[in-house]
C-alpha positions as CSV (number, residue, x, y, z in Angstrom):
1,X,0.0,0.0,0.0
2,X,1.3,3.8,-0.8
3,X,2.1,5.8,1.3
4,X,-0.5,8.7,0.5
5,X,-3.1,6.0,0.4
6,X,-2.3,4.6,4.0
7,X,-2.3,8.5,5.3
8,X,-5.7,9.0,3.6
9,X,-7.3,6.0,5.1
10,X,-5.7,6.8,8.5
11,X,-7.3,10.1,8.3
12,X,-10.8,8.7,7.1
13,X,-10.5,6.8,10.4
14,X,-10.6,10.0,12.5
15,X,-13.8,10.7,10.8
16,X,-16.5,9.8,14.1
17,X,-19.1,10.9,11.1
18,X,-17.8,8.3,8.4
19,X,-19.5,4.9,9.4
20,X,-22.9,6.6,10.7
21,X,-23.2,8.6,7.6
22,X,-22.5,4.9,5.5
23,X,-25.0,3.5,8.2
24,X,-27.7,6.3,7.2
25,X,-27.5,5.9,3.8
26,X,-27.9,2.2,4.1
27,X,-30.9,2.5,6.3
28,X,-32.2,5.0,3.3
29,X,-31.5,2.4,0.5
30,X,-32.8,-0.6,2.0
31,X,-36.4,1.3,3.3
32,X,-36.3,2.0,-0.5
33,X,-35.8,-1.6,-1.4
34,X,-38.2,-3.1,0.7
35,X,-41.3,-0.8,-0.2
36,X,-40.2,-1.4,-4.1
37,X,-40.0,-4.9,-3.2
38,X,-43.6,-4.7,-1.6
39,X,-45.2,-2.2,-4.9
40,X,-43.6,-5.0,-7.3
41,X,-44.7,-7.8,-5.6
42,X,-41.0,-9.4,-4.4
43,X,-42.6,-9.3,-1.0
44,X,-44.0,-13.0,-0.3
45,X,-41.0,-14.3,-2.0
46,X,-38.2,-12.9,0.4
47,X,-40.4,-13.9,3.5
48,X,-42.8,-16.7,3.9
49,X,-46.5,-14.7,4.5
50,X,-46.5,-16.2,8.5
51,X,-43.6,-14.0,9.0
52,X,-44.8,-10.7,7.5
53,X,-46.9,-7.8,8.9
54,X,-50.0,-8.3,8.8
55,X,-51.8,-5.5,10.3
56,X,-53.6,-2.5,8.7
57,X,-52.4,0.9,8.1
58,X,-53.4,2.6,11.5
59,X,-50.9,0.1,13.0
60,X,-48.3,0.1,10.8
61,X,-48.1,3.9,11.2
62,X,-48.0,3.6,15.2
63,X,-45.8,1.0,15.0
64,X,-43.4,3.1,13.1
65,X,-43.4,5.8,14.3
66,X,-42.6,4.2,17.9
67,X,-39.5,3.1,16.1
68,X,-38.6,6.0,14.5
69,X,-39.0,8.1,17.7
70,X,-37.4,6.0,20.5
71,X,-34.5,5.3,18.2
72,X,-33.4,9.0,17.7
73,X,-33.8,8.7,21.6
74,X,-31.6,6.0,22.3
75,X,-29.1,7.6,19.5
76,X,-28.7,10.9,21.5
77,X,-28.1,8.7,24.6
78,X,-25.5,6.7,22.8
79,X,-23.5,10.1,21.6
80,X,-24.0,11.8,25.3
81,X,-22.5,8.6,26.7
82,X,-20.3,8.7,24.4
83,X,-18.6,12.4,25.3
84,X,-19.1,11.3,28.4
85,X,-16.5,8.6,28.7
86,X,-14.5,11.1,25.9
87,X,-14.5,13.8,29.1
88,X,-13.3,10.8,31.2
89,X,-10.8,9.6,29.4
90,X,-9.3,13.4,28.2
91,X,-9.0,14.2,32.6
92,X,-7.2,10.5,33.2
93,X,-5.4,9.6,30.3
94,X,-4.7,12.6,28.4
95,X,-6.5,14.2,25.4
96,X,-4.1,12.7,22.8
97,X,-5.9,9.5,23.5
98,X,-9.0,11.0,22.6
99,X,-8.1,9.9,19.0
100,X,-8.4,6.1,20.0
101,X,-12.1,6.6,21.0
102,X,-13.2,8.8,18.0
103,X,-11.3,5.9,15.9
104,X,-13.1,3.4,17.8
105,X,-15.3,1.3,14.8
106,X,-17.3,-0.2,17.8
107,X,-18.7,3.7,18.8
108,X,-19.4,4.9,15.6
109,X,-21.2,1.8,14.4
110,X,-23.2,1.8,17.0
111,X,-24.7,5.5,16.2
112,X,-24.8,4.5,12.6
113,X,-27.0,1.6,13.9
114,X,-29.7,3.4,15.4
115,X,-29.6,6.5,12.9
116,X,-29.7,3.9,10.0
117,X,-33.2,2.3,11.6
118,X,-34.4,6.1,12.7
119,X,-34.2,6.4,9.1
120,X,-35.3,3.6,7.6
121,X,-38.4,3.8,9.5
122,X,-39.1,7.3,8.2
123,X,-38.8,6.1,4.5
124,X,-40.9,3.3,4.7
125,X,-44.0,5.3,6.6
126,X,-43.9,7.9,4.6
127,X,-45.7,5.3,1.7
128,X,-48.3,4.2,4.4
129,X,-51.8,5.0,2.9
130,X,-55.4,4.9,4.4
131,X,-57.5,3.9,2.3
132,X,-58.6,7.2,1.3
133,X,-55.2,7.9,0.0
134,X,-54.9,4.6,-2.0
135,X,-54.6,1.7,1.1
136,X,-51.0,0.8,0.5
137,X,-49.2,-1.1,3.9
138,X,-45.6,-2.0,3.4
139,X,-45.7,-5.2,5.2
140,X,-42.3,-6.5,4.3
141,X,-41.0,-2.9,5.4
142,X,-42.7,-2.8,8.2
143,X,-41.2,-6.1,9.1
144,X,-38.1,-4.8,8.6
145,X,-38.5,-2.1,10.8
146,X,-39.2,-4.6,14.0
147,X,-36.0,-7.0,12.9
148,X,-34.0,-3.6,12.6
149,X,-35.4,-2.7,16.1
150,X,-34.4,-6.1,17.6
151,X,-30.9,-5.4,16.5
152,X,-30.9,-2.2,17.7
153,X,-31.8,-3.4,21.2
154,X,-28.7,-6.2,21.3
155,X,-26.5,-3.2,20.2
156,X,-27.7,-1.0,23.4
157,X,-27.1,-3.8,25.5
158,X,-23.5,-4.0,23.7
159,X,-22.3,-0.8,23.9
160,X,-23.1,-0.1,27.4
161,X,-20.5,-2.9,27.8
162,X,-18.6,-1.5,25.1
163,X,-18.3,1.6,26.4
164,X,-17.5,0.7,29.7
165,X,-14.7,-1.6,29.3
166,X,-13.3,0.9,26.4
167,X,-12.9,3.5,29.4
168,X,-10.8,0.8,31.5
169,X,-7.2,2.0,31.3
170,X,-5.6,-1.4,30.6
171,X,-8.4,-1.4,27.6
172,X,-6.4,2.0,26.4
173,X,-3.4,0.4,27.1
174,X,-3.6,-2.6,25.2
175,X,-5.5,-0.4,22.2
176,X,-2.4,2.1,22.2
177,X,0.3,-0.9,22.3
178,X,-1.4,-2.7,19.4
179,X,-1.6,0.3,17.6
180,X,3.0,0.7,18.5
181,X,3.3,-2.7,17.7
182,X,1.8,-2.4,14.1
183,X,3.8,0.8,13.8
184,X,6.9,-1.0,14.4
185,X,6.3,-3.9,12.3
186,X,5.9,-1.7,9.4
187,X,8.9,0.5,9.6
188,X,11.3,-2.0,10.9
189,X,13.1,-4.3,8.2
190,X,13.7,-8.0,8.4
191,X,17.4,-7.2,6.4
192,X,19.9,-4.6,7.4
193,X,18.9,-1.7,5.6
194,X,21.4,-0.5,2.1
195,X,23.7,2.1,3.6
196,X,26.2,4.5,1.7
197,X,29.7,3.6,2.4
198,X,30.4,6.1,5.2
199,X,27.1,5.2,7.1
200,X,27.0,2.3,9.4
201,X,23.8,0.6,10.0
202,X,21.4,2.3,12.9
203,X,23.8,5.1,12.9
204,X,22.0,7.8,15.6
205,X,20.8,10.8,13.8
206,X,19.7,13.0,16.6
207,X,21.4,14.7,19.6
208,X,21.7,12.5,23.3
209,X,17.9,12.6,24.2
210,X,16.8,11.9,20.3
211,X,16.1,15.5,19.2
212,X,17.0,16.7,15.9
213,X,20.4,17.2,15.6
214,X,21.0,21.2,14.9
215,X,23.9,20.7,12.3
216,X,21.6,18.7,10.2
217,X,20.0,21.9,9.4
218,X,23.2,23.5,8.0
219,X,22.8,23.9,4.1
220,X,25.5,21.1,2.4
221,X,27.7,23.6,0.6
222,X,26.3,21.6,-2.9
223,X,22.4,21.8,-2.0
224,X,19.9,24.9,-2.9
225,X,17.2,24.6,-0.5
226,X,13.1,23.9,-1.1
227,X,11.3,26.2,1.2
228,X,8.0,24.9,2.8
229,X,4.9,26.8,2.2
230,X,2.3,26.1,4.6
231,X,3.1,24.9,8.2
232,X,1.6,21.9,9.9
233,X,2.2,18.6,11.1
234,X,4.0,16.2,8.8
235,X,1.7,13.3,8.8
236,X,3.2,11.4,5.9
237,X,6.1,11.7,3.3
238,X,6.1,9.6,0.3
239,X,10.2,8.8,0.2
240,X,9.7,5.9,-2.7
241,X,8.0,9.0,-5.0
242,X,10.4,10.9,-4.4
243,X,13.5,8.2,-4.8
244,X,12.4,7.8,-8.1
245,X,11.9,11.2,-9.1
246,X,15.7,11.5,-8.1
247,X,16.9,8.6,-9.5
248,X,15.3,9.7,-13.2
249,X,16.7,13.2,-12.9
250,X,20.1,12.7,-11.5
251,X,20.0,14.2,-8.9
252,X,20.3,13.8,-4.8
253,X,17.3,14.8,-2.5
254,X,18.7,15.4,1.6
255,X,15.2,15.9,3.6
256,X,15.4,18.0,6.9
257,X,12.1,16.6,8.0
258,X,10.5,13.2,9.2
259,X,7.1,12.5,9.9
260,X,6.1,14.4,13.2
261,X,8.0,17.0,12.9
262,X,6.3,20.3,12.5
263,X,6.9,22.0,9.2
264,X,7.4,26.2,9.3
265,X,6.1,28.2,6.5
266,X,9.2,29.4,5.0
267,X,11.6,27.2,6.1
268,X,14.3,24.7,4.1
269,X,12.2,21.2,4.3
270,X,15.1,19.6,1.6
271,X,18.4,20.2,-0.3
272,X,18.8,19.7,-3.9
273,X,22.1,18.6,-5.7
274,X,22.8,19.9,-8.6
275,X,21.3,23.1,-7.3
276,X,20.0,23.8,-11.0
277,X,17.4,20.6,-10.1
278,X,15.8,22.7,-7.1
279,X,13.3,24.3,-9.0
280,X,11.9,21.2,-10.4
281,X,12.2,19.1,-7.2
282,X,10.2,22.1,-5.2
283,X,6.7,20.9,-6.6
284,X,7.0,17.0,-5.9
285,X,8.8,17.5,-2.6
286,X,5.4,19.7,-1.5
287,X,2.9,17.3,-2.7
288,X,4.9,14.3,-1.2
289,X,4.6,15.9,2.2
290,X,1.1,15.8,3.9
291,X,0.4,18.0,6.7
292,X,-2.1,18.3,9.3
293,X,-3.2,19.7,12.8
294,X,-2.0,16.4,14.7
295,X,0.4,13.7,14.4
296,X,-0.5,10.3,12.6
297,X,0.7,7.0,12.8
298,X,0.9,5.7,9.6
299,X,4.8,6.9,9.6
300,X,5.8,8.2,12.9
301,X,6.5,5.3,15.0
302,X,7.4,7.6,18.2
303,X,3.6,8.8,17.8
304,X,2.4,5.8,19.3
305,X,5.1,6.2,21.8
306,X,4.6,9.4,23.1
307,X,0.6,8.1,23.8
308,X,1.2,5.5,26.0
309,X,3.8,7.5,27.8
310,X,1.6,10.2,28.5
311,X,-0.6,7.8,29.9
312,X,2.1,6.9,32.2
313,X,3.2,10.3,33.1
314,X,-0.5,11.1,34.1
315,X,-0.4,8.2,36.2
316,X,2.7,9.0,38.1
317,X,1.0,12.7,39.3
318,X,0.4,13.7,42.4
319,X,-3.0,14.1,41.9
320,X,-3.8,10.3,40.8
321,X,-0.4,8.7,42.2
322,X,-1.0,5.5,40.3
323,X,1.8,3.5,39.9
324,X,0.3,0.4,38.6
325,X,-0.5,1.8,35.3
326,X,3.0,2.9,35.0
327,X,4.1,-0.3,35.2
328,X,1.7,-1.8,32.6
329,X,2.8,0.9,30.0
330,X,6.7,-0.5,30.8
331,X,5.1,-3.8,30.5
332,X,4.5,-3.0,27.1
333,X,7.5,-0.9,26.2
334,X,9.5,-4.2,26.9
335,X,7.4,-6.3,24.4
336,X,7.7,-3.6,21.5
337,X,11.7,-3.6,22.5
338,X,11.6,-7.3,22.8
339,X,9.9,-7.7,19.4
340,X,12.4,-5.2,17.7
341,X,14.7,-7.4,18.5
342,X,16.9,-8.8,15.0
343,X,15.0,-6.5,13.9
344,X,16.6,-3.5,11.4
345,X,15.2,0.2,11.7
346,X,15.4,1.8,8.3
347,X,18.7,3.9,7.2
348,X,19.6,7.3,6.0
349,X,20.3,6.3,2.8
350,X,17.7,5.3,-0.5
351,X,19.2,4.2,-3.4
352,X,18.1,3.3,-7.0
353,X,20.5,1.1,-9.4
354,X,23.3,1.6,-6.6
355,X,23.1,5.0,-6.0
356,X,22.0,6.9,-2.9
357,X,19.6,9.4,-4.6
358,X,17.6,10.2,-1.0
359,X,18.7,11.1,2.3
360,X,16.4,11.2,5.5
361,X,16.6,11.9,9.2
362,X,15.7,8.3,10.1
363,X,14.1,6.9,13.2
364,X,17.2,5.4,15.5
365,X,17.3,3.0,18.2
366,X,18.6,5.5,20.9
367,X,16.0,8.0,19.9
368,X,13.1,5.4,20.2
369,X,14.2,4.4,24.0
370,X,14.8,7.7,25.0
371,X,11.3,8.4,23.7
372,X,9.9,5.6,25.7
373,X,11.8,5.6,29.0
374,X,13.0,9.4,29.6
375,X,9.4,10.8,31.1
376,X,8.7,7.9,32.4
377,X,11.4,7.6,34.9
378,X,11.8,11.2,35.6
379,X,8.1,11.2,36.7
380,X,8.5,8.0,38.7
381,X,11.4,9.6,40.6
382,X,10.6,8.5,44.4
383,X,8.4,5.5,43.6
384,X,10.5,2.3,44.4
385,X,7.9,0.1,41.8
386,X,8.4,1.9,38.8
387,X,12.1,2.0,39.2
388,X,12.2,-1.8,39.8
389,X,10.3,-2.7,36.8
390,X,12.0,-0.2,34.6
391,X,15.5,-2.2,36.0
392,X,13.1,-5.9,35.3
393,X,12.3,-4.5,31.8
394,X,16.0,-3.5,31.1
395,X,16.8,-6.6,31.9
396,X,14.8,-8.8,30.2
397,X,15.1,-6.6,26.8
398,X,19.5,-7.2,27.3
399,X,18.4,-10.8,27.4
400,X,17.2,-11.1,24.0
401,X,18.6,-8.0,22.2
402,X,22.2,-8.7,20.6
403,X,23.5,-5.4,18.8
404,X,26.3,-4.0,20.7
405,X,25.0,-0.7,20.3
406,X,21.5,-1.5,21.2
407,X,22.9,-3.1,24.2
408,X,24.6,0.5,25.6
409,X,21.7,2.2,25.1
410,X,19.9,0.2,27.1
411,X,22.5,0.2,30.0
412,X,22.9,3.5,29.5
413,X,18.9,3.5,30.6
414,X,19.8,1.0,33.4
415,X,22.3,3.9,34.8
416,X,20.3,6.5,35.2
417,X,17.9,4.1,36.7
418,X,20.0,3.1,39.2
419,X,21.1,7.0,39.7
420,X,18.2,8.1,40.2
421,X,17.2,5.7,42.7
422,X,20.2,6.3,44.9
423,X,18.9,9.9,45.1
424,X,15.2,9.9,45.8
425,X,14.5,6.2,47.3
426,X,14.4,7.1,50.9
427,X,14.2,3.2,52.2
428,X,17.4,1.9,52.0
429,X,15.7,-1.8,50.9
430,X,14.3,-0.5,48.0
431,X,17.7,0.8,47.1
432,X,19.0,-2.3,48.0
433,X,16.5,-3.8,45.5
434,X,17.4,-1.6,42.7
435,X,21.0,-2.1,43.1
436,X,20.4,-6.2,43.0
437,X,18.7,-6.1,40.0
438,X,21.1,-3.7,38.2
439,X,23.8,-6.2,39.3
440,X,21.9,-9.2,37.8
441,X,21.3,-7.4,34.4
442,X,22.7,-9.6,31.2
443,X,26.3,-9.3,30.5
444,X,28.7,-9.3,27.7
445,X,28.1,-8.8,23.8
């Protein structure tokens, strides 16, 4: 799948309004189809005649109009439930996680399902007729409209449960973690990555706590710079496109920006070698970049990340002094490390026929951890359980991880874990603690 096309379907997912408005429409269609089905005489064929309405008009109206009227009911219940737990979740977990419920399919289908009948009901009693008017019942429709009624009941009953358990922090949790996981299998590589010849593999591009790297912003002596000209998020950049636009010109793109970063009007997003190629590169550069209000997914793997460690930093405040969901969050930091494991995170370097035609400020290993780990132990400063699982999850990460450089990073972690303990654990057991399980972590290569 393309890039652009994985952005665009990751943004249709923040849509709440998308699967209702589908639901709607199908509600609209089918009321449709079943009075045409009636008028035509298709009616006794889709249903045996025991099975269909068979009462006159004056009941088929009340009966649909009970429908109609307690479904937009139970619909406006369903979306003040719904900001509801939104409001609960935005004050506990933080309102970047507010994406994961508006993304839920489970809440939106659940609208759609009682908008969809609401509907439906109203287009088939609108072709109710006395006998005055012409004495026309839709029986099949009106049967319809007590099978869509059952369903909408079993879908109350579901997303009351839904709902409920959705809210549950391990719930968010596991939802978030998923999400990272995906994120990771997608960007990592099962091979080491092609490198140029002065570019080891997982080389760090940022500075010690994974920020950009200021002299990566210096314009190469060769390169004439493209200039950004709107600001925003960069949810997604289409490298490949942009390789091969290179590779058929000649010429050597170096891009100042990854996805996540935020993109200043007026400032150098790339360099362009031969400088006489700048012009021409300006216009795909610009439509390879998408740009938004908020951070995606689909390309920023520290996205996911940054979620689930704000959900842990909220945890560790004074004001909720949970330490428990702290430890869940490193739970999962450790599998995602754990999984990366002989794994390869992409280089700087693209080539095409041999040649590095595209250089990027690539996701890196020491970046990732300090992404993961930084916040989360400087906010569990004092709290002898988060520090001993950090120092458990260290541990068991060196036990399967086998890059020397990997390997320092996480020490390096392990350190000022151990550091920090010595400063604010005031029971000398717990420091104890720490300082056995430092002393126990894996050694050697």
């Amino acid at each position: 799948m393309s890039t652009g096309l994985r952005e665009r379907l990751e943004a249709l997912g923040d849509a709440f309004w998308l699967r209702p408005a589908i639901l709607v429409l199908l509600g609209v269609l089918l009321g449709e189809g079943a009075v045409w089905a009636e008028q035509s005489g298709w009616a006794a064929a889709l249903l045996p005649k025991g099975w269909l309405y068979a009462g006159g008009e004056a009941g088929a109206r009340a009966l649909l109009g009970a429908i109609a009227t307690s479904t937009i009911g139970v619909a406006g219940t369903t979306f003040s439930i719904t900001v509801a737990a939104l409001s609960l979740a935005s004050g506990q977990m933080g309102p970047r996680l507010l994406r994961n419920f508006i993304r839920d399919a489970g809440n939106q289908a659940a609208l759609g399902v009682f908008l969809g009948t609401f509907v439906y009901a109203l287009v088939v009693l609108r072709t109710v007729r006395s006998v005055e008017e012409g004495s026309f019942v839709p029986h099949l429709g009106v049967t319809g409209a007590l099978l869509l009624a059952l369903l909408c009941v079993g879908t109350l009953t579901w997303f009351v449960h839904h709902i409920a358990s959705g809210i549950n922090v391990e719930t968010v949790i596991g939802t978030v973690h998923a999400e990272l996981r995906e994120a990771v299998a997608r960007v990592t590589l099962d091979q080491p990555p092609d490198q140029p010849p002065d570019q080891p593999p997982d080389q760090p591009l940022g500075g010690p706590l994974g920020g950009p790297d200021p002299a990566r912003f210096a314009m190469p002596a060769t390169g004439a710079p493209v200039l950004a000209e709107a600001g925003g998020y960069l949810r997604a950049l289409d490298e490949e496109e942009l390789a091969d636009w290179a590779a058929e010109r000649g010429a050597t793109l170096d891009l100042l920006l990854r996805p996540g970063d935020y993109v200043f009007p007026g400032v150098p997003v790339a360099r362009v070698s031969p400088p006489a190629q700048a012009e021409a590169a300006a216009g795909p550069i610009r439509a390879a970049m998408s740009l938004g209000d908020r951070r995606a997914a689909a390309q920023d793997l520290e996205f996911a990340v940054r979620q689930l460690a704000e959900v842990a930093v909220r945890a560790l405040s004074p004001g909720i002094n949970d330490p428990f969901t702290a430890i869940a969050v490193l739970d999962r930091f450790g599998d995602v490390l754990c999984g990366m494991a002989g794994r390869h995170l992409p280089g700087r370097a693209v080539f095409r026929a041999g040649r590095a035609v595209l250089f990027r400020r690539a996701v890196d290993y020491d970046g990732l951890l300090d992404a993961m780990l930084h916040m989360l132990r400087q906010n569990g400063a004092g709290s002898a359980a988060v520090l001993l699982r950090l120092m458990e999850m260290l541990g068991a990460v060196l036990a399967v991880e086998q890059a020397p450089a990997r390997r320092a990073a996480l020490r390096r972690h392990a350190e000022l874990a151990l550091a920090l303990g010595r400063q604010t654990l005031q029971e000398q057991a717990a420091v104890s603690d720490l300082e056995a399980r430092h002393a126990a972590l894996p050694r050697g290569a």
